[in-house]
C-alpha angles and dihedrals in degrees: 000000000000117000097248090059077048101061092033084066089039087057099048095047084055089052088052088052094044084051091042080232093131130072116201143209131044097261090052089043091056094051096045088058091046102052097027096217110139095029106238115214104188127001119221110208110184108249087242104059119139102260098246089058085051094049096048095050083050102053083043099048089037092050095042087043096239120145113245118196118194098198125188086270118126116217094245087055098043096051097052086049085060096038098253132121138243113000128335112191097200141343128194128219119231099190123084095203090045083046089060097055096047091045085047093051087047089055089063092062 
C-alpha cells in the first residue's frame, strides 16, 4: 500500500467522522452489529490488533455477515485519521454511500 492509498483511506475514514457516520471501537462495534441499529456496512480492524480482539471482529462480522477489512493501517494512525486519540482498534461505517468511497479507496491497494 503506497502512502498516498493510504491517505486516500485515511481521508475517507475523516469524512465518515465528520459525517458521524462511523462508530468506533471494538465494543461499540460489536454492539452496533448485534443490535443492527445503526446498520453497519464494513467494518475497518487496525492491522495491529491482539489477536483475541481480531478474532472476535472477525466471528461477529463473519456471523452478522458484515465485511471486515484489516488494511495496513495501524490503530494510532487510525484513530488520529478519525480525530480521536490514542488507538482505535476498528470502526464501522454506517453509511452505505460513505461505505462505497472507502471500499473504492481499499480497492486501490
Amino acid at each position: 500500500m503506497s502512502a498516498t492509498e493510504m491517505q486516500k483511506t485515511l481521508n475517507a475514514l475523516g469524512l465518515c467522522a465528520r459525517a458521524r457516520k462511523l462508530i468506533t471501537g471494538t465494543p461499540m462495534v460489536c454492539d452496533a452489529l448485534k443490535h443492527r441499529k445503526p446498520p453497519v456496512f464494513l467494518v475497518l480492524s487496525a492491522k495491529d490488533n491482539a489477536e483475541n480482539t481480531a478474532k472476535r471482529l472477525s466471528d461477529r462480522c463473519r456471523f452478522y455477515e458484515v465485511p471486515l477489512v484489516t488494511p495496513e493501517i495501524d490503530g494510532a494512525t487510525l484513530a488520529r485519521a478519525i480525530g480521536k486519540s490514542g488507538h482505535v482498534a476498528a470502526v464501522a461505517i454506517t453509511d452505505e454511500h460513505l461505505c462505497r468511497l472507502v471500499e473504492t479507496t481499499l480497492k486501490t491497494i
